[in-house]
Kinemage of the C-alpha trace (Angstrom):
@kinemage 1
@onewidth
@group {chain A} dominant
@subgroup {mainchain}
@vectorlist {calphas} color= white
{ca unk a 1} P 46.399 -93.163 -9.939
{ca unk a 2} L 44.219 -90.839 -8.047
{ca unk a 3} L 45.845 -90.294 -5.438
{ca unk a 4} L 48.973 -89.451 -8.028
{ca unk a 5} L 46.540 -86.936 -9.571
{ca unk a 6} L 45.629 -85.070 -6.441
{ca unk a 7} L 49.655 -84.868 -5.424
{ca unk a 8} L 50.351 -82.788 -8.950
{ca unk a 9} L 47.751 -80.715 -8.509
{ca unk a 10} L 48.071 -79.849 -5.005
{ca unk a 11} L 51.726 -78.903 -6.001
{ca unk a 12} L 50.459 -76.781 -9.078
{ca unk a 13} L 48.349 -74.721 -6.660
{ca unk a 14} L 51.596 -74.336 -4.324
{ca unk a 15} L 53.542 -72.894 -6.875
{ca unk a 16} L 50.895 -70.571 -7.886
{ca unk a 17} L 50.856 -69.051 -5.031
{ca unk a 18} L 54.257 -68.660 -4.188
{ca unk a 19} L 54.686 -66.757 -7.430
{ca unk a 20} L 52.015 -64.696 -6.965
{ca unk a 21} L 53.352 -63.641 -3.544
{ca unk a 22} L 56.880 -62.908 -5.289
{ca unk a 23} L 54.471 -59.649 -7.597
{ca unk a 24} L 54.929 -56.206 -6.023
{ca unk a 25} L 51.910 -54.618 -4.605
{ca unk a 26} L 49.745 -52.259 -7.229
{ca unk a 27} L 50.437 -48.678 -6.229
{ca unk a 28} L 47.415 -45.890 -6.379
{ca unk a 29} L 48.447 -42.838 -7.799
{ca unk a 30} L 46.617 -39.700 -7.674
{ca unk a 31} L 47.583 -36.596 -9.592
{ca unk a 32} L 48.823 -33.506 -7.758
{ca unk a 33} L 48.657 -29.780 -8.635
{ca unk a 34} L 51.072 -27.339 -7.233
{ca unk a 35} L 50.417 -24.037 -7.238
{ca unk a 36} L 50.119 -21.264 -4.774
{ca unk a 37} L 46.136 -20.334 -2.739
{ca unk a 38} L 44.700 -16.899 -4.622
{ca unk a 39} L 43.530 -14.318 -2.555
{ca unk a 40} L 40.339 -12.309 -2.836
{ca unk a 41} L 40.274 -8.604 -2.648
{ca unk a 42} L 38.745 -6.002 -4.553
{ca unk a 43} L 37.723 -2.105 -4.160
{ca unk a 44} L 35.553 0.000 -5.524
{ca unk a 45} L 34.512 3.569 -7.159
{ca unk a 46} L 31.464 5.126 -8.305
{ca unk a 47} L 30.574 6.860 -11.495
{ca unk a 48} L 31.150 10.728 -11.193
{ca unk a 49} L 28.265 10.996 -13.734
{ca unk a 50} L 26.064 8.079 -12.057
{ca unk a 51} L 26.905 7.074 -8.626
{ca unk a 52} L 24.481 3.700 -9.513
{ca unk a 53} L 27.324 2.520 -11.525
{ca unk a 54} L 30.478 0.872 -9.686
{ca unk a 55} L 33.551 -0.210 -11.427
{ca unk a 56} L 34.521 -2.547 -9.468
{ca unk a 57} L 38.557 -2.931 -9.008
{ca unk a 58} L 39.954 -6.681 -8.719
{ca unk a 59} L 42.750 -6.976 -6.184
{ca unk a 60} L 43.321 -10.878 -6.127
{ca unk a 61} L 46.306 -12.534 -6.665
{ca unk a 62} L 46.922 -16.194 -7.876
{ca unk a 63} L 43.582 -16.644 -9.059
{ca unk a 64} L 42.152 -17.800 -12.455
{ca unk a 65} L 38.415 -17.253 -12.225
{ca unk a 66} L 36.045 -15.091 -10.176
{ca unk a 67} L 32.536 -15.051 -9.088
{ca unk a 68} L 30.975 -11.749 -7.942
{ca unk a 69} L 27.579 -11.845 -6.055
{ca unk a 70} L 26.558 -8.073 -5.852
{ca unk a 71} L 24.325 -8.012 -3.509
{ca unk a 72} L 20.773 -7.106 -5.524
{ca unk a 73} L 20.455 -10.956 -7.057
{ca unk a 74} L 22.961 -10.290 -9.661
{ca unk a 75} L 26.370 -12.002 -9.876
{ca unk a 76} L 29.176 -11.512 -12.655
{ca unk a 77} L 31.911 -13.941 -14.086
{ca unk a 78} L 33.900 -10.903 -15.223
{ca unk a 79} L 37.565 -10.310 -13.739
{ca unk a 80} L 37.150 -5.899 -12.999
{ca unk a 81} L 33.085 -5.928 -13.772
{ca unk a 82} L 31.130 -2.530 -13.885
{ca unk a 83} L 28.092 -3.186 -12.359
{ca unk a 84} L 24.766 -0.636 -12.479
{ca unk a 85} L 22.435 -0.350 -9.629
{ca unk a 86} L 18.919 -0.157 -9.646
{ca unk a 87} L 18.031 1.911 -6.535
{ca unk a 88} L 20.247 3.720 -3.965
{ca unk a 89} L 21.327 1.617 -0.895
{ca unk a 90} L 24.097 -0.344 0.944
{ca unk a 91} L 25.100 -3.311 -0.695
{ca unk a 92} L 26.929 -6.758 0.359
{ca unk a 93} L 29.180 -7.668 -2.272
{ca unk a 94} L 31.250 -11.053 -2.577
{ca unk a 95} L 34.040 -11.822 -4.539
{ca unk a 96} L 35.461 -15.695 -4.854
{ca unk a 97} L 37.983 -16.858 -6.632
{ca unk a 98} L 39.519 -19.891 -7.910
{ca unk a 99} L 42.629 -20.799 -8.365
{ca unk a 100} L 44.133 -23.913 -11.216
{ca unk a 101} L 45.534 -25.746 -8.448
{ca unk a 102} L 41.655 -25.879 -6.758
{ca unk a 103} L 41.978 -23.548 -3.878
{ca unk a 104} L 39.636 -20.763 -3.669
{ca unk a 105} L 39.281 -17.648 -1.369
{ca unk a 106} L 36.863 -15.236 -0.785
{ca unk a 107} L 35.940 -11.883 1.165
{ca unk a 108} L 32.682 -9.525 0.985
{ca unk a 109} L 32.570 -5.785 1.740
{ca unk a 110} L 29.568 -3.698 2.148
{ca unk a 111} L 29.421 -1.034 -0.823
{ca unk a 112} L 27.497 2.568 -1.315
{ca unk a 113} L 25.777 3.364 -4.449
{ca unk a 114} L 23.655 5.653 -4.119
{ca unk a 115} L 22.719 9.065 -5.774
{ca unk a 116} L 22.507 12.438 -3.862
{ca unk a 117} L 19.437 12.540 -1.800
{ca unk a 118} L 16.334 14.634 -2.514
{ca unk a 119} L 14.197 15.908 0.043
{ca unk a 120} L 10.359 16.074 -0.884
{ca unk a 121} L 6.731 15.300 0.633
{ca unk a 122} L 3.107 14.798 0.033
{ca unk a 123} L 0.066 14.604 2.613
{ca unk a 124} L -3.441 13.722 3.073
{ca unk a 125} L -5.471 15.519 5.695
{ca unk a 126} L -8.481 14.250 7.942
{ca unk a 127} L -9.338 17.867 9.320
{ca unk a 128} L -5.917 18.078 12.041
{ca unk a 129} L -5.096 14.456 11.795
{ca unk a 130} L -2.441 14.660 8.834
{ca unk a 131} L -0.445 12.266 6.592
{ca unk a 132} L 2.664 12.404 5.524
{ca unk a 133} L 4.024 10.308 2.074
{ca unk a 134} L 7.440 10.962 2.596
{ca unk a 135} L 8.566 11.174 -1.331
{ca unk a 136} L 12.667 11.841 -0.974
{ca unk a 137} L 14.977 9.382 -2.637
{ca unk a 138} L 18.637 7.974 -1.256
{ca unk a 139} L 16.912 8.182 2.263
{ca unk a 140} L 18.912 6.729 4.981
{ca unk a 141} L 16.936 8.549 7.932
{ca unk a 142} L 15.438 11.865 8.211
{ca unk a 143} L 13.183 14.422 10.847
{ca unk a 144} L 10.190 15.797 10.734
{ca unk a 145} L 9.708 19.473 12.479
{ca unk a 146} L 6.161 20.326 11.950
{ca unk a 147} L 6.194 23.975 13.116
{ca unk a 148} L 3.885 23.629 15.854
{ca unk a 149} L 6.303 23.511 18.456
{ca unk a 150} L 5.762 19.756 18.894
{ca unk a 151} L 8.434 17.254 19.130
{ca unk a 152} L 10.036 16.709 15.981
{ca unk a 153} L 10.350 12.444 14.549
{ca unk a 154} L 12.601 10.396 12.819
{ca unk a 155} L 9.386 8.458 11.279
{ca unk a 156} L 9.999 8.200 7.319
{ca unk a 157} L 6.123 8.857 6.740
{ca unk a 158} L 4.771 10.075 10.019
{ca unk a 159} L 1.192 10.769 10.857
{ca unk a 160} L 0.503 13.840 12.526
{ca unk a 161} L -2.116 15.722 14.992
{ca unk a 162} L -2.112 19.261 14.719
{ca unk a 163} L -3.409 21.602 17.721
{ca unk a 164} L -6.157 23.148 15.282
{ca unk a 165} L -6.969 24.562 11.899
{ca unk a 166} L -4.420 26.857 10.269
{ca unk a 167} L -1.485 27.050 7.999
{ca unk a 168} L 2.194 25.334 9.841
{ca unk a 169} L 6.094 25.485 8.086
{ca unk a 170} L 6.430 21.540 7.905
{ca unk a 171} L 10.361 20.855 7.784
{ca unk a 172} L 11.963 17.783 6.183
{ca unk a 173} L 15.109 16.710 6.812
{ca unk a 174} L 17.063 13.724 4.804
{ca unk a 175} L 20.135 12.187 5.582
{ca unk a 176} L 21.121 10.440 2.788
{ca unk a 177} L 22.646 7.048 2.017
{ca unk a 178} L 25.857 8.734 0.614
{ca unk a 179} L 26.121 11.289 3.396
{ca unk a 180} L 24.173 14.862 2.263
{ca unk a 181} L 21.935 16.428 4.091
{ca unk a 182} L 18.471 17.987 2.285
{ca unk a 183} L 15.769 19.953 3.560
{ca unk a 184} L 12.686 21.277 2.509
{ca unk a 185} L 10.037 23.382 3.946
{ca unk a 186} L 6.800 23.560 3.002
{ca unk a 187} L 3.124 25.103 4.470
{ca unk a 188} L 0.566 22.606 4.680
{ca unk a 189} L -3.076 24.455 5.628
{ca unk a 190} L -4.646 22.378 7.857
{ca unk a 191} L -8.533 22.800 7.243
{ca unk a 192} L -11.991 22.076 8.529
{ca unk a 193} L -12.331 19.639 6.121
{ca unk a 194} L -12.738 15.884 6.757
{ca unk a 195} L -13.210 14.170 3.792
{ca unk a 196} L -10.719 13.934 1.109
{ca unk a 197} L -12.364 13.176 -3.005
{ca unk a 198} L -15.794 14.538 -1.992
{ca unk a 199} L -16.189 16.138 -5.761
{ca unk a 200} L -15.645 12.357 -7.121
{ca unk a 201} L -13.306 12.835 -9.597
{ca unk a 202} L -11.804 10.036 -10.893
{ca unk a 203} L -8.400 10.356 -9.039
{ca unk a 204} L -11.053 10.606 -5.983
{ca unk a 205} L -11.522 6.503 -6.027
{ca unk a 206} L -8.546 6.363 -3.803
{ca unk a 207} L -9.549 8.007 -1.131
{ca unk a 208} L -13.123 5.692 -0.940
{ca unk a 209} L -13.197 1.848 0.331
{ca unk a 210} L -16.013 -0.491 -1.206
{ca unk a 211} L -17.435 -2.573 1.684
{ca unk a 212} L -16.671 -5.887 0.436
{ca unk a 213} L -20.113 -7.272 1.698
{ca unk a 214} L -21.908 -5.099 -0.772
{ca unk a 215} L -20.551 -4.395 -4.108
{ca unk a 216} L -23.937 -5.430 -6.364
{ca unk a 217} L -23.661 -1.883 -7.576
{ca unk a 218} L -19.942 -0.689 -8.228
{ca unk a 219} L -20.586 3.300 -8.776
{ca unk a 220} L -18.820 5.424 -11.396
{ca unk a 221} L -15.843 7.876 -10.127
{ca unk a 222} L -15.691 11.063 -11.955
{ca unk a 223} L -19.382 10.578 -13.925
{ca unk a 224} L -19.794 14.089 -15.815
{ca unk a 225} L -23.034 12.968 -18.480
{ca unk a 226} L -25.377 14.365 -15.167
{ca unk a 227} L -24.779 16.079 -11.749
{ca unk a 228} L -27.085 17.356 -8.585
{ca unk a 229} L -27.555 21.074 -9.641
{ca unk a 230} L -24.685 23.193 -8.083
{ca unk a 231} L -21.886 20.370 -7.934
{ca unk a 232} L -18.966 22.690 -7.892
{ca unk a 233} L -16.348 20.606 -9.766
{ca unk a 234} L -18.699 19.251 -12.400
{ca unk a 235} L -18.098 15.460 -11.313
{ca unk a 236} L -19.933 13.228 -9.468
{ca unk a 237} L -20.037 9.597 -8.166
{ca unk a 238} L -22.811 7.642 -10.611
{ca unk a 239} L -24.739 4.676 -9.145
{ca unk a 240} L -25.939 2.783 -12.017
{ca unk a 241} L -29.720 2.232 -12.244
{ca unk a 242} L -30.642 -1.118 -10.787
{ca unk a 243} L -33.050 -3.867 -9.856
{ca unk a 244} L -33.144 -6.473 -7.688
{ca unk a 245} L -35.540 -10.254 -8.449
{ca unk a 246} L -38.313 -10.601 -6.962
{ca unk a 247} L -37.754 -12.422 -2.961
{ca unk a 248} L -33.983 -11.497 -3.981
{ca unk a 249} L -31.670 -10.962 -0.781
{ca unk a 250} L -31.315 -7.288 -1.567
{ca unk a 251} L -29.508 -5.275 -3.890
{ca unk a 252} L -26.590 -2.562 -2.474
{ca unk a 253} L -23.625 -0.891 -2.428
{ca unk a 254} L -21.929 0.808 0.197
{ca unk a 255} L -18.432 2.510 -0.334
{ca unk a 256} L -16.698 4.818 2.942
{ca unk a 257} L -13.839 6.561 4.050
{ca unk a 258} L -11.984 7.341 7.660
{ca unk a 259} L -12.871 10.255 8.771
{ca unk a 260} L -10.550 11.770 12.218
{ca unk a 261} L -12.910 13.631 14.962
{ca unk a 262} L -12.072 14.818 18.594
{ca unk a 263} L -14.009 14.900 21.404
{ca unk a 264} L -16.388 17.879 22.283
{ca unk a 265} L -15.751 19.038 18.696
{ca unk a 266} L -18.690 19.285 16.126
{ca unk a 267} L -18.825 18.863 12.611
{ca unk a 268} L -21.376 19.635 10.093
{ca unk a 269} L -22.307 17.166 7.469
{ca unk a 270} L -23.877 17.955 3.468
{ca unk a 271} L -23.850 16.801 0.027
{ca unk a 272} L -25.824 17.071 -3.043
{ca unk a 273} L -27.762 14.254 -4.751
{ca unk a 274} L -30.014 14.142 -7.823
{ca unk a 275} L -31.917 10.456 -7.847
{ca unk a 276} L -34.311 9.404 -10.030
{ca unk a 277} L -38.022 9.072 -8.895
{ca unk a 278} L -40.666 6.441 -9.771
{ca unk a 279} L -38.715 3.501 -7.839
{ca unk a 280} L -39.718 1.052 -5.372
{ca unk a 281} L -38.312 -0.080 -2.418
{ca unk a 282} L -35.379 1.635 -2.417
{ca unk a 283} L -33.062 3.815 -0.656
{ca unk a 284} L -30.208 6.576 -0.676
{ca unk a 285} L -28.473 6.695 2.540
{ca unk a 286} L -25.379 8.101 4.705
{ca unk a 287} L -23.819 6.207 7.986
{ca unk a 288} L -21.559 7.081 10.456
{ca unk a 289} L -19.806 4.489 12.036
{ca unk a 290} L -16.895 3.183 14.800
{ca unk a 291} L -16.427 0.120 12.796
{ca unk a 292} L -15.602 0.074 9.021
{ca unk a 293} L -17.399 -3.862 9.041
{ca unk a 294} L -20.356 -2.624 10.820
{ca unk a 295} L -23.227 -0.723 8.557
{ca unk a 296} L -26.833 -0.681 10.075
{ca unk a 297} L -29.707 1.194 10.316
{ca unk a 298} L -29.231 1.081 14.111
{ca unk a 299} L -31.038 4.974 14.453
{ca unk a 300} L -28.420 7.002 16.697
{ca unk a 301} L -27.390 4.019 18.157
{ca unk a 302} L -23.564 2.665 18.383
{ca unk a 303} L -21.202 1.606 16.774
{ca unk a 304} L -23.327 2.690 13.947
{ca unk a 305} L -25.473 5.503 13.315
{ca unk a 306} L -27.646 6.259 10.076
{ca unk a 307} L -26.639 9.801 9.361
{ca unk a 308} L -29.847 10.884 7.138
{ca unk a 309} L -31.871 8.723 4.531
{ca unk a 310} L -34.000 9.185 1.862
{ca unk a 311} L -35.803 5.964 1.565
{ca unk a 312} L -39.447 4.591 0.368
{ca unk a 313} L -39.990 3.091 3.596
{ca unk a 314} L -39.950 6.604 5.381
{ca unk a 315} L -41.342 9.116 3.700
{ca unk a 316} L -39.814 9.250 0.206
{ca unk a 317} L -42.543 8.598 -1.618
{ca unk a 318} L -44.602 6.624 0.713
{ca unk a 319} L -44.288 4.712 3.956
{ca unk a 320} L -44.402 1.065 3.104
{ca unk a 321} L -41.695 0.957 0.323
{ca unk a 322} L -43.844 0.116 -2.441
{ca unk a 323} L -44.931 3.780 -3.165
{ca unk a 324} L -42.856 5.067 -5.818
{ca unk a 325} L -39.653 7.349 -5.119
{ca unk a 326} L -39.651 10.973 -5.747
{ca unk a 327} L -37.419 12.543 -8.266
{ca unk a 328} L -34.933 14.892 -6.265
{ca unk a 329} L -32.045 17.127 -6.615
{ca unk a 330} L -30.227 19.726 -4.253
{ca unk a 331} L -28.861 19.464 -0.648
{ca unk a 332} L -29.206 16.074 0.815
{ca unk a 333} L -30.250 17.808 4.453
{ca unk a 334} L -33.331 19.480 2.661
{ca unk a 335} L -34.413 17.095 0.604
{ca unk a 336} L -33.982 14.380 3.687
{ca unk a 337} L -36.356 17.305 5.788
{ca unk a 338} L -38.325 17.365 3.213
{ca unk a 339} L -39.414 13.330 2.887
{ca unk a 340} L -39.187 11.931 6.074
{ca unk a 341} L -36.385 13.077 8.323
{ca unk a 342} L -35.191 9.777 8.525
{ca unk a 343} L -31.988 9.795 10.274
{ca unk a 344} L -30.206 10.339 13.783
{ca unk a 345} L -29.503 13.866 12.165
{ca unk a 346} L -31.505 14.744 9.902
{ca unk a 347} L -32.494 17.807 11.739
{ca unk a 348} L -29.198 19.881 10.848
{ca unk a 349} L -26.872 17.317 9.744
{ca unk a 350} L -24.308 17.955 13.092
{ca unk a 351} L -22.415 15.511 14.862
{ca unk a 352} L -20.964 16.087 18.122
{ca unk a 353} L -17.666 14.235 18.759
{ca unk a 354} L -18.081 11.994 21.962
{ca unk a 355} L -14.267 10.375 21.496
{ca unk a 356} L -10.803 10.937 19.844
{ca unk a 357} L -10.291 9.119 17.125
{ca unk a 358} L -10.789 7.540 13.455
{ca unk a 359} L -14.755 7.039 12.867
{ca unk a 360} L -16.145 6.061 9.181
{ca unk a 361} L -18.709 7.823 7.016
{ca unk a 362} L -20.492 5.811 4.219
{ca unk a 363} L -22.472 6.175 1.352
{ca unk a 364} L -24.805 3.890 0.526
{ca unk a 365} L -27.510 2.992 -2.696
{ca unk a 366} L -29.717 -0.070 -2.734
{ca unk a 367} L -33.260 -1.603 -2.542
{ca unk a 368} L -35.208 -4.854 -1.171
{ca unk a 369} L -36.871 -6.807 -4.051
{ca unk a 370} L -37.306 -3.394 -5.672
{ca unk a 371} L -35.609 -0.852 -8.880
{ca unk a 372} L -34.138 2.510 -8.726
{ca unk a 373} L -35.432 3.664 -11.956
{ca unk a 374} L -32.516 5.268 -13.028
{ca unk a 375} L -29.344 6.866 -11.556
{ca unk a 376} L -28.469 8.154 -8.100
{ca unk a 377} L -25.793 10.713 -8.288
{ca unk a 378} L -24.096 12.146 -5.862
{ca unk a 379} L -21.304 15.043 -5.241
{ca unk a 380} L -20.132 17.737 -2.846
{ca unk a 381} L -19.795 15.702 0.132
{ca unk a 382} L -18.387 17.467 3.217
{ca unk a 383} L -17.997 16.686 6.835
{ca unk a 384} L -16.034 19.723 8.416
{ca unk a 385} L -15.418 21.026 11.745
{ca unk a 386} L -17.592 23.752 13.148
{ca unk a 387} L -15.099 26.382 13.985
């Protein structure tokens, strides 16, 4: 009987498979599209009114959606978009498009928007070393003539030496991003003068670095409550009054500015202070230095030199710091004569150049484990060439 069994069921399984070998194959379909590849293509055309807004003009064929990448971050969905600009300039733009049968096509052009250029300059002077801000707009290059019969540049905001003190046509020229040409002429006097924001008005702060080792003491730009007698613009820079703790490390502020000298030249240094008296310990100083990170009381010697002091520790007010400060007001060279002559030049406040080049006068308040008693004020500060 078993062996019966396992003849009909081998004979099942037979037929099985025979009749499943007999079934056609499954077949994998896959949809097709047909349908012809777009194209991408496009121009373009300014605003007569604006030139910072483009219409831009779609050229594609076969295409059902598009994807424009202007150039500036932006990108648009639109077919024939109108895009505005936020600054002059050459611009990549991309168009892709898409067609319903899945083919795509793209192209990128580079594009002009820009306005009509505009020629115009500011500058900042260190005696006959001279800035230039270069202020046009739609600049794609420009020159510089600086009517001193030195070679002209193609620097956008040059910096310039001129052969001395005196009044020169400065010429700008801009070629702008659209193709004009602008000039402008303008006379810049180049003067004696050194420092720029000496009268300490409040526009003056930008002209004046605080030394970021010292800045217990931030001072006041355009302070107008007190001045030294004779200030001529009314302002002043204000150190607060302050005090520093007893076995404290010291209490200062120092703030500076570049100042451009030449070799052999001299220049003549003043300003006007008013400081309070009855403090301890504490000074009022000026520097001259090579190194805008190095301020010490190194007397005449490099890279720093202490231009002229009044301090308790020589002669204001004492000798050993803890006599009490003297109330003054007037010329800083006098009043420095006056109490101590502390300082490489405190006998007529002139430094001869011994190098070409940017050096760095500071001004500096503070005092050792002492008080100032009030404020120190100071305005009028000048360091100009000696004709």
């Amino acid at each position: 009987m078993k062996y019966l069994f396992k003849q009909k069921l081998f004979r099942l399984i037979v037929v099985f498979l025979i009749l499943a070998s007999c079934r056609k194959n499954a077949t994998i379909q896959s949809i097709v599209v047909n349908g012809e590849k777009p194209t991408a293509l496009f121009s373009y055309s300014p605003n007569t009114a604006n030139a910072l807004d483009i219409q831009f003009n779609n050229l594609s064929t076969n295409a059902t959606s598009y994807y424009w990448k202007f150039g500036d971050g932006t990108t648009s969905t639109d077919s024939m978009p109108v895009h505005t600009y936020a600054a002059s300039g050459r611009y990549t733009v991309t168009l892709t498009t898409r067609s319903n049968a899945g083919y795509s096509a793209d192209t990128s052009i580079v594009i002009i928007a820009a306005a009509k250029a505009s020629a115009a300059f500011s500058e900042t002077a260190s005696n006959v070393m001279v800035s230039f801000n270069n202020l046009s707009t739609s600049i794609d290059s420009c020159s510089w003539d600086f009517g001193d019969n030195s070679a002209t540049t193609n620097v956008i905001s040059p910096t310039h030496v001129f052969p001395s003190v005196g009044k020169y046509p400065v010429k700008l020229t801009v070629y702008g991003i659209a193709g004009d040409t602008v000039t402008v002429i303008d006379t810049v006097a180049v003067t004696p003068e050194c420092i720029n924001g000496g009268s300490f008005k409040s526009s003056d702060a930008q002209y004046w670095t605080i030394w970021n080792l010292q800045t217990g003491i931030p001072p006041t730009f355009g302070y107008t409550a007190d001045v030294p007698t004779g200030s001529t613009g009314g302002t002043c820079l204000a150190f607060p009054s302050f005090a520093d703790a007893s076995n404290g490390s010291g209490l200062n502020e120092l703030i500076y500015q570049p100042v451009y000298v030449e070799a052999g030249k001299q220049y003549q240094f003043s300003a006007l202070v008013k400081l309070a008296g009855g403090g301890i310990q504490c000074y009022f100083q000026f520097y001259l230095s090579n190194d805008p990170n190095t301020w010490s009381e190194n007397n005449g010697n490099q890279p720093t030199q202490l231009f002229m002091s009044l301090n308790t520790w020589h002669g204001w007010g004492g000798y050993n710091g803890w006599n009490q400060s003297i109330a003054v007001d007037g010329s800083m060279l006098q009043l420095v004569q006056s109490y101590g002559s502390y300082g490489h030049y405190a006998t007529n406040g002139i430094y001869t150049a011994t190098t070409t080049g940017w050096m760095y006068l500071g001004i500096q308040a503070g005092t050792w484990e002492g008080y100032s008693n009030g404020a120190y004020l100071v305005s009028d500060v000048s360091f100009a060439e000696i004709p």
